[in-house]
Backbone bond lengths (Angstrom), bond angles and torsions (degrees), N, CA, C in turn:
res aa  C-N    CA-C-N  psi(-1)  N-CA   C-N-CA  omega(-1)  CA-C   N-CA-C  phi
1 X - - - 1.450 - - 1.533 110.84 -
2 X 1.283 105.36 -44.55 1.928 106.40 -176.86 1.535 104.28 -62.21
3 X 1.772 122.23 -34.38 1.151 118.18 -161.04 1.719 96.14 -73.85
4 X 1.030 114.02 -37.34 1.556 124.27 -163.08 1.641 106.11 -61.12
5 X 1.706 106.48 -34.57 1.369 114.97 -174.31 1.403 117.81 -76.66
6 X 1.485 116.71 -51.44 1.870 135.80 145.36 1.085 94.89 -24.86
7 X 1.532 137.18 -82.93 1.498 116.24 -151.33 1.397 129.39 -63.98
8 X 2.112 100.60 -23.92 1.547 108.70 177.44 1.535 108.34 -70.13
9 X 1.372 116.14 -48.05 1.225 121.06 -178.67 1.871 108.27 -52.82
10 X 0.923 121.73 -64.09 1.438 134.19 163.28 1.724 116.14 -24.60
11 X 1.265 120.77 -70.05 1.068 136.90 143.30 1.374 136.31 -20.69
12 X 1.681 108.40 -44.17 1.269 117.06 -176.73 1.951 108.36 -92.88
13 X 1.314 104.15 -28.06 1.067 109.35 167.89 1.500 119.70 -78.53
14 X 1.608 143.12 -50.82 1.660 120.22 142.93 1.728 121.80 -21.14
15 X 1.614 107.69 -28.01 0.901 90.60 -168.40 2.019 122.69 -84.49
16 X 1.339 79.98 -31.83 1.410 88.59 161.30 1.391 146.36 -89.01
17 X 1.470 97.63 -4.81 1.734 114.27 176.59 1.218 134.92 -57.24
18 X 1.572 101.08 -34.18 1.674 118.02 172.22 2.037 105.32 -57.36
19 X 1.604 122.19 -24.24 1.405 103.17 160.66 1.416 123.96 -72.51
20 X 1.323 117.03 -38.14 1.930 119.46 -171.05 1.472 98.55 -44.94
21 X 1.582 96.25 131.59 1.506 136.75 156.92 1.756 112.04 -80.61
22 X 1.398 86.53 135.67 1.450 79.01 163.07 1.363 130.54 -69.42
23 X 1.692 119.56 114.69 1.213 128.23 -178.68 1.704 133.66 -26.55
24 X 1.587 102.01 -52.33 1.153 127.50 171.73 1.437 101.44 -23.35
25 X 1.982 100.37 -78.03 1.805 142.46 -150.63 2.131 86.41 -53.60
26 X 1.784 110.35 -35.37 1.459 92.95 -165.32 1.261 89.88 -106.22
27 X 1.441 163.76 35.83 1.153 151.97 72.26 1.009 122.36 16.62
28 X 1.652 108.51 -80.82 1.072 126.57 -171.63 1.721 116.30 -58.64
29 X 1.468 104.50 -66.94 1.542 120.96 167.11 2.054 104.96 -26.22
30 X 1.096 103.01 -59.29 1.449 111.17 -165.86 1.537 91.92 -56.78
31 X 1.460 127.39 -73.70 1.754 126.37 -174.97 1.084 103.91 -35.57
32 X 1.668 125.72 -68.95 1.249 112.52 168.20 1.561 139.38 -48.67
33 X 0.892 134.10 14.06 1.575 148.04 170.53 1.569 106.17 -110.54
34 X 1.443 109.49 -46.95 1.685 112.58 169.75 1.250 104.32 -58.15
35 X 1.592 127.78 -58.89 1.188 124.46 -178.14 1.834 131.56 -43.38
36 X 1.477 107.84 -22.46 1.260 122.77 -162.57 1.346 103.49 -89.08
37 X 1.494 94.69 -29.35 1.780 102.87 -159.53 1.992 86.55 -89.41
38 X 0.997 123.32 -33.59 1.735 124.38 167.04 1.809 107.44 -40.15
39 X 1.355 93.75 -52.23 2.129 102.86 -174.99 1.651 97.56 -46.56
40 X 1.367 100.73 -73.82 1.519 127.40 -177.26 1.847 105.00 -44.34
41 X 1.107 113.59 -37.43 1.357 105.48 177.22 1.382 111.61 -82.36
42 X 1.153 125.84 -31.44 1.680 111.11 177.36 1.650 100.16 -103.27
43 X 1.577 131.65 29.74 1.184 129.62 137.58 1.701 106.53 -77.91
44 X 1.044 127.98 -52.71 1.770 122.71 160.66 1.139 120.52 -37.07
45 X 1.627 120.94 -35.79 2.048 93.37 -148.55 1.733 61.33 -120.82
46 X 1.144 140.94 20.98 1.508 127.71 156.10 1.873 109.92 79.74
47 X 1.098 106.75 22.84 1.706 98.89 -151.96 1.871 95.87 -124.09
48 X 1.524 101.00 117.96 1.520 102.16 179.76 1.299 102.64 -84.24
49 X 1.206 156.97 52.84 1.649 142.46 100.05 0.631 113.90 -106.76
50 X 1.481 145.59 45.90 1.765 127.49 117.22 1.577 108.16 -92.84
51 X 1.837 124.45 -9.80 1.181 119.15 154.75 1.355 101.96 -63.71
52 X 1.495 141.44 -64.49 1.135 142.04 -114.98 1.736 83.35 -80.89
53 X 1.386 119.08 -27.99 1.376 111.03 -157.66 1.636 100.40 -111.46
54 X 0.994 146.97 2.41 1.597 150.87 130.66 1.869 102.66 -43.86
55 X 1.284 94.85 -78.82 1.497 106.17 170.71 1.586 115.94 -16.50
56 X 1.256 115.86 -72.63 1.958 140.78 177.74 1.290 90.51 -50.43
57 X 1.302 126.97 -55.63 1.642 125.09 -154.99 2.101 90.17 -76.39
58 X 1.152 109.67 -71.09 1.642 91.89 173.04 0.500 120.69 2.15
59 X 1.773 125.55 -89.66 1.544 153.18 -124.02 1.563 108.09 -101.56
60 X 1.497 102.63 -24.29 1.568 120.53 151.21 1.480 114.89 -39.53
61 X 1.610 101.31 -83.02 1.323 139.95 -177.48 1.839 94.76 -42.06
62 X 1.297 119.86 -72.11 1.365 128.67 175.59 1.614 112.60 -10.81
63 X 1.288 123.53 -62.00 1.459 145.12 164.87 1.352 102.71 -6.44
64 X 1.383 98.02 -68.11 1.549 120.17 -159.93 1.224 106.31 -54.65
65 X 1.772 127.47 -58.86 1.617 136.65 -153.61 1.007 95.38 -61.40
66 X 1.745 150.36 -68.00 1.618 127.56 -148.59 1.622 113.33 -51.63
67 X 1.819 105.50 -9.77 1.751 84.57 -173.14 1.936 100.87 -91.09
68 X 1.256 101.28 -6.45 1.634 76.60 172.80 1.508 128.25 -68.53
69 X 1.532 95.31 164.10 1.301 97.01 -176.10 1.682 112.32 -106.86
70 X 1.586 128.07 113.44 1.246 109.72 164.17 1.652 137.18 -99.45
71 X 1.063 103.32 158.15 1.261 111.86 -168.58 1.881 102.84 -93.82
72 X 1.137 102.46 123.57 1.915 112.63 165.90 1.460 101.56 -142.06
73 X 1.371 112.22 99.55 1.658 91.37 157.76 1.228 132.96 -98.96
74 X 1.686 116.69 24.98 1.345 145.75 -179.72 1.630 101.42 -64.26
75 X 1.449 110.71 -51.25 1.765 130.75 -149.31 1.410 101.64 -138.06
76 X 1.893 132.45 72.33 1.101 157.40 176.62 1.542 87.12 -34.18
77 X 1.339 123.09 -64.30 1.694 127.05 -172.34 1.366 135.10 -81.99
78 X 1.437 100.85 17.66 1.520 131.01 151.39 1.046 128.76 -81.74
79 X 2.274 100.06 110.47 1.477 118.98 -168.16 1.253 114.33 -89.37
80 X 1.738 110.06 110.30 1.878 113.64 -157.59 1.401 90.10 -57.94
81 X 1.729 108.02 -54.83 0.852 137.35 -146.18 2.202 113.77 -49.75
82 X 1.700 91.55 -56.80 1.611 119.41 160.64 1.104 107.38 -48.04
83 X 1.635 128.15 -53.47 1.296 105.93 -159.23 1.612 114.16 -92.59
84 X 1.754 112.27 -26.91 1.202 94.91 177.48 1.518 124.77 -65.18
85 X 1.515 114.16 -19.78 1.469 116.11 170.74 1.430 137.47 -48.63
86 X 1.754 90.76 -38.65 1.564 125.84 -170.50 1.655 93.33 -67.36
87 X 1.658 120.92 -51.81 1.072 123.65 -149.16 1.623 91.49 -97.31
88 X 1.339 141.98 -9.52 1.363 145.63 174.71 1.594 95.34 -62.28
89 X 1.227 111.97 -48.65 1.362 138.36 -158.41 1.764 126.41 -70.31
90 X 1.348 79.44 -35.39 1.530 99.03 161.48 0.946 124.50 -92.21
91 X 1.249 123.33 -59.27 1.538 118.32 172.53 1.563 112.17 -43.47
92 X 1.085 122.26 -44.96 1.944 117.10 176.82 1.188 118.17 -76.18
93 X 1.765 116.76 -0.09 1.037 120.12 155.78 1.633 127.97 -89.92
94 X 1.362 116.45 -30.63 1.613 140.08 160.88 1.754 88.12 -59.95
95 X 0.936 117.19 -58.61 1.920 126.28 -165.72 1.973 85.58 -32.84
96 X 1.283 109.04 -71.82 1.571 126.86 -167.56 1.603 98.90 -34.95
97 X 1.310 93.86 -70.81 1.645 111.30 -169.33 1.628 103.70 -45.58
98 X 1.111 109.76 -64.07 1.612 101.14 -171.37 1.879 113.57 -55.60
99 X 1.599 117.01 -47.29 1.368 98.20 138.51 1.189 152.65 35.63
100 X 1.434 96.49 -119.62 1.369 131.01 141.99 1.321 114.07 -18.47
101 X 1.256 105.04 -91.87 1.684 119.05 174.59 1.406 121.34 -30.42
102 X 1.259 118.70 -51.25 1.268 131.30 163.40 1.599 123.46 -41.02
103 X 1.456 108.32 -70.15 1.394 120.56 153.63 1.433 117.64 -39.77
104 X 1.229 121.74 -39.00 1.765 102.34 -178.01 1.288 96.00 -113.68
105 X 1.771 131.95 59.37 1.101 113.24 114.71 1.775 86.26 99.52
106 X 1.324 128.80 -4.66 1.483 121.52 -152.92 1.540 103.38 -118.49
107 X 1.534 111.60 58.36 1.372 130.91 -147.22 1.840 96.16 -63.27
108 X 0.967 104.24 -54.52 1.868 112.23 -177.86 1.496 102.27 -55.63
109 X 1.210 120.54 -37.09 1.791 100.47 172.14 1.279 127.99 -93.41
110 X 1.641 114.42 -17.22 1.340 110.18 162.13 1.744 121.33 -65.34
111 X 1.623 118.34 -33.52 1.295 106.17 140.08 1.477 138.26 -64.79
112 X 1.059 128.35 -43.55 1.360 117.11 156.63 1.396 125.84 -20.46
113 X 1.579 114.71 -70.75 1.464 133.73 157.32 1.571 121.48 -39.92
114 X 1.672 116.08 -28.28 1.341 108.70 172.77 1.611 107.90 -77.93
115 X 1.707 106.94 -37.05 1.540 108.60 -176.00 1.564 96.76 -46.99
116 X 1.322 116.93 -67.96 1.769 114.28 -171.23 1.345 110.52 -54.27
117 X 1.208 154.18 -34.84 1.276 138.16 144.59 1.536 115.66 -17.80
118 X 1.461 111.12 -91.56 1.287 134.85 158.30 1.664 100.83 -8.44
119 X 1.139 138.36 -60.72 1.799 145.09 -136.88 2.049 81.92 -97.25
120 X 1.142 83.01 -39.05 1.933 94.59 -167.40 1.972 105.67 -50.30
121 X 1.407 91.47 -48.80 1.701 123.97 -166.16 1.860 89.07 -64.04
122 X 1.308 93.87 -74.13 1.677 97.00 177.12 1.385 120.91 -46.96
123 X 1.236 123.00 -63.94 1.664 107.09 150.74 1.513 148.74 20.08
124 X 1.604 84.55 -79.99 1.094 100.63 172.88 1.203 108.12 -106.23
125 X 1.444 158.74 29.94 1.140 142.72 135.64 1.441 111.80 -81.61
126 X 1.320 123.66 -29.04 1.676 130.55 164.28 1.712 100.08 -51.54
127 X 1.067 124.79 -58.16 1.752 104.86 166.96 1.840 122.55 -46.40
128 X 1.186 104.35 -65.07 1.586 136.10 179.75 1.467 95.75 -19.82
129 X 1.482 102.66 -89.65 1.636 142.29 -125.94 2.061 75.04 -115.32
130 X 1.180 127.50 33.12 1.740 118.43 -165.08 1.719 114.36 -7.89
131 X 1.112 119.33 68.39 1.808 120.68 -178.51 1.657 90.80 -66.23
């Protein structure tokens, strides 16, 4: 009976393994989603350090994305590798700007600048996650 139970269990787990993500990659994803919702929260209570520190946690977080790997088998000559860097890269560069923006008072473009973050994120999960 135990052997019968081991092999289902065993079994059932090959069977489902071919979905697991690398843990790390949704780690990361998850901070970064906490982190976003930090920007957005001290766009509400009006207060530039809980931006200033959403912001830090990003550009933190940013580090991480060029090592993922994505999958397209739409576009054989699509560089996961290039673009997630490119787009790590920008966004912690938009990260600054909104910032900035924030700090001088230029409240409508530091949201603006979060929307393009935000559009950036979606983006690339429409490749990723194929929405």
């Amino acid at each position: 009976m135990k052997k019968i139970l081991l092999m289902s269990i065993v079994a059932g787990g090959l069977l489902f393994a071919e979905g697991v993500v690398n843990r790390e990659n949704i780690k990361v994803m998850q901070d970064l989603e906490t982190s976003i919702a930090v920007i957005q929260k001290g766009f509400f209570y009006n207060n530039e350090g809980i931006v200033a520190n959403g912001v830090n946690d990003v550009k933190a977080l940013m580090k991480n994305i060029d090592a993922f790997k994505i999958q397209n088998e739409d576009d054989l000559k699509f560089d996961s590798h290039k673009y997630a860097k490119d787009e790590s890269e920008s966004i912690s560069l938009l990260a600054d700007t909104l910032l900035t923006q924030f700090k001088d008072g230029k409240k409508d473009d530091s949201t603006r600048t979060y929307s393009t973050i935000l559009n950036k994120c979606i983006a690339c999960h429409k490749i990723i996650r194929k929405w």
